[in-house]
MDAnalysis code that builds the backbone (N, CA, C; Angstrom):
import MDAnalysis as mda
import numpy as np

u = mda.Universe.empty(198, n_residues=66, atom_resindex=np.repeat(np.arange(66), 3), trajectory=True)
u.add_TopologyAttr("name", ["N", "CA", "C"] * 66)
u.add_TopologyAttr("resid", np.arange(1, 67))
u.add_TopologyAttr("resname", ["UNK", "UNK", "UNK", "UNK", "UNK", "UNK", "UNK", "UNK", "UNK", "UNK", "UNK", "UNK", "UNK", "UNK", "UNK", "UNK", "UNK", "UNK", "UNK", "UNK", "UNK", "UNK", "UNK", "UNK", "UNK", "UNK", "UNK", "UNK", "UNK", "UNK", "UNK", "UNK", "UNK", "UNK", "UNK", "UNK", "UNK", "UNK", "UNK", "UNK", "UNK", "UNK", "UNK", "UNK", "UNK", "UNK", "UNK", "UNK", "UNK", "UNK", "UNK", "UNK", "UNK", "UNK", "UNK", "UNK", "UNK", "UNK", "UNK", "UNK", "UNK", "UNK", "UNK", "UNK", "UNK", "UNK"])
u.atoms.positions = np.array([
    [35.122, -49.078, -43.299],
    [33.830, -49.706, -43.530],
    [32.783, -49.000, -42.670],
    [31.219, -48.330, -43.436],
    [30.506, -48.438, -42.468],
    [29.964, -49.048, -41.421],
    [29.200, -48.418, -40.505],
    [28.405, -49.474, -39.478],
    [27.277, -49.605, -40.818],
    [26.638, -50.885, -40.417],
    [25.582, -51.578, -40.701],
    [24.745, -51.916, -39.744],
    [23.588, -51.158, -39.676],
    [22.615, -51.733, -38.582],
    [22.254, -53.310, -38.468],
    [21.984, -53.862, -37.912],
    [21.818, -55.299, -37.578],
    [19.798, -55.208, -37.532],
    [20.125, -56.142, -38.172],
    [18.092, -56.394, -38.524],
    [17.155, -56.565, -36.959],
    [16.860, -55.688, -36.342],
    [15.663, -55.822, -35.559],
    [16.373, -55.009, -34.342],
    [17.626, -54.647, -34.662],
    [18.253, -53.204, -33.635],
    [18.056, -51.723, -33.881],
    [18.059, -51.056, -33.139],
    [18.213, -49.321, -33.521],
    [19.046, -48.844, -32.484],
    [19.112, -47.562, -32.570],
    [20.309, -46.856, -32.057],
    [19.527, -44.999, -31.845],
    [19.465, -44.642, -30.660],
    [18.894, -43.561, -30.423],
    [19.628, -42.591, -29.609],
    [20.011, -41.314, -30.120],
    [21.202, -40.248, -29.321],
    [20.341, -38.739, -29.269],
    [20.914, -38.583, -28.263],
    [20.636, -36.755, -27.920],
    [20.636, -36.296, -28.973],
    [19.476, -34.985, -29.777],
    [19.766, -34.440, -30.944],
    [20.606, -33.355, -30.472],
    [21.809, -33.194, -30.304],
    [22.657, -32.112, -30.408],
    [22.503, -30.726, -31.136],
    [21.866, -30.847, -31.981],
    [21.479, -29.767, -32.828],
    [20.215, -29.220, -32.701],
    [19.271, -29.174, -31.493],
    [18.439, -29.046, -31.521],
    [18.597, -27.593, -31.669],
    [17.615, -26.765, -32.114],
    [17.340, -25.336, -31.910],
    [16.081, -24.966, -31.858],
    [14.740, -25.575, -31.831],
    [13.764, -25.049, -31.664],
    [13.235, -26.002, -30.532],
    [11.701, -25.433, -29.897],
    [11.514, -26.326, -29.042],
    [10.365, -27.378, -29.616],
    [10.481, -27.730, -30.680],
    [9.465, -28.469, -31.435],
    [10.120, -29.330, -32.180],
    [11.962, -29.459, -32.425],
    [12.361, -30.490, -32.583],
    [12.675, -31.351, -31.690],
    [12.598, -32.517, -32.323],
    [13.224, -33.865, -31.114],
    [14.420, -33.988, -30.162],
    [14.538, -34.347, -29.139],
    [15.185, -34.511, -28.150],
    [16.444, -35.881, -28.892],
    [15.500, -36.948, -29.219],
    [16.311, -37.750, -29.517],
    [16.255, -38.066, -31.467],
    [17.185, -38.582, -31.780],
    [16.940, -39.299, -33.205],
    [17.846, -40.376, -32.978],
    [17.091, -41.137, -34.444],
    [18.103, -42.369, -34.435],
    [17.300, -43.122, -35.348],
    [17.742, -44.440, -35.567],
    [17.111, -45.675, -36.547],
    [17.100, -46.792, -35.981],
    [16.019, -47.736, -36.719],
    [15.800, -48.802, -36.714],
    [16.051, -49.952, -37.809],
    [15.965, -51.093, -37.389],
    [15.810, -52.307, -38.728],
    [15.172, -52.878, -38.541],
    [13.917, -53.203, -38.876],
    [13.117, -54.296, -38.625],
    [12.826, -54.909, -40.101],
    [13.027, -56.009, -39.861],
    [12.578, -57.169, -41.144],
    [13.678, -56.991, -42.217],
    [14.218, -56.188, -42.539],
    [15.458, -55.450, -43.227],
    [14.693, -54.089, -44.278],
    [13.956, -53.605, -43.439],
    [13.339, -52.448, -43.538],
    [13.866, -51.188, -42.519],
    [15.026, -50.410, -43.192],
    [15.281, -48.993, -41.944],
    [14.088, -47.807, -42.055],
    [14.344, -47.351, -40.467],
    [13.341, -46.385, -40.467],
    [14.252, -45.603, -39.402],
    [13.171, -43.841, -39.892],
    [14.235, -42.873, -38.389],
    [13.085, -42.978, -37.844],
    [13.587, -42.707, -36.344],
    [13.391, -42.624, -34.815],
    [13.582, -41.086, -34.619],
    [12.444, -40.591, -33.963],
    [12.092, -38.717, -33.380],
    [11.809, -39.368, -31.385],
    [12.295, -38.713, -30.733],
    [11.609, -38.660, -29.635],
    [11.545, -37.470, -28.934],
    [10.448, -37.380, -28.161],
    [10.368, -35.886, -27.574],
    [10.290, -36.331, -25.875],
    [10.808, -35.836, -25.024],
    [10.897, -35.292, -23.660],
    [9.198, -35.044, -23.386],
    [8.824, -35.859, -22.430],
    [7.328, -35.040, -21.960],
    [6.595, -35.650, -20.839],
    [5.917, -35.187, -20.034],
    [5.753, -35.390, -18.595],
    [4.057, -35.504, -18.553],
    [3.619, -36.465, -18.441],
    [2.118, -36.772, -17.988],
    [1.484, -35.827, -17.142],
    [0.333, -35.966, -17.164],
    [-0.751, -35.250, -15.896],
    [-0.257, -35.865, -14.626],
    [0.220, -36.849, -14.751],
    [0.481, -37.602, -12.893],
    [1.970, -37.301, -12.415],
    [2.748, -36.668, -13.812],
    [4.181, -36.061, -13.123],
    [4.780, -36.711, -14.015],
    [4.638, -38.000, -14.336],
    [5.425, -39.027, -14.327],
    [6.263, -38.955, -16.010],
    [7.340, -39.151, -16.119],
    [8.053, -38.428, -17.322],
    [8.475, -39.127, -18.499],
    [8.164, -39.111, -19.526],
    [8.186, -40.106, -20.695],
    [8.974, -39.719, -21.855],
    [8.794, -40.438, -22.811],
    [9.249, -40.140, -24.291],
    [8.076, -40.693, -25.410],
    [7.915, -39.752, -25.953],
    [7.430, -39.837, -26.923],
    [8.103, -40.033, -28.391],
    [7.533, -40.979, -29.046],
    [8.067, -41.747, -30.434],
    [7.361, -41.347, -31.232],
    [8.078, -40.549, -32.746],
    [7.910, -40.845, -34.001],
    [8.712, -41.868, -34.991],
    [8.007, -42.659, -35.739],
    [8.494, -43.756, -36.804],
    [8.346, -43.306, -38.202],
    [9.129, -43.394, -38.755],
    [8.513, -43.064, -40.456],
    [9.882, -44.020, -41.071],
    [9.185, -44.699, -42.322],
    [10.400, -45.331, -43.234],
    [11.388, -44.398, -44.125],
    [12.412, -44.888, -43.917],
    [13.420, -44.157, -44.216],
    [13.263, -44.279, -45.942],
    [13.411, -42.726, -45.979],
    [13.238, -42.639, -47.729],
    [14.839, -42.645, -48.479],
    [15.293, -43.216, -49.276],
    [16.328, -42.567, -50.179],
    [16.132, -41.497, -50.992],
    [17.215, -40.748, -50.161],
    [16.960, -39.207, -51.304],
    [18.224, -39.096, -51.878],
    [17.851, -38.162, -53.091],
    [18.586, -37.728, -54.038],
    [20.057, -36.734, -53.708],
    [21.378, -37.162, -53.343],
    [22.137, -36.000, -53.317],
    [21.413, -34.504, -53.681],
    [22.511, -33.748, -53.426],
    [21.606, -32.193, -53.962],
    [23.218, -31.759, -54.649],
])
């Protein structure tokens, strides 16, 4: 059986595959309302030092096998 995300949880991991320096650090998904979406985050450090993550959201599309 798959996992099934649980409505208003997500799940965010190291992108292992990264190869450029303009992809995300992290990916992963969300559920909110019983709406999934992926999760981008990037590694990045303020003017005061201080070191963050930055979030992209977009709704998860169903695509077509290929």
């Amino acid at each position: 059986m798959a996992y099934e995300q649980k409505d208003m949880t997500g799940s965010i991991f190291a992108n292992q595959g990264k190869s450029k320096e303009t992809q995300p650090d992290y990916t992963g998904t969300l559920k909110i309302k019983g709406v999934e979406y992926s999760v981008a985050g990037w590694k990045k450090t303020a003017k005061s030092g201080l070191d963050y993550v930055s979030y992209k959201v977009e709704e998860k599309e169903d695509k077509a096998p290929f």
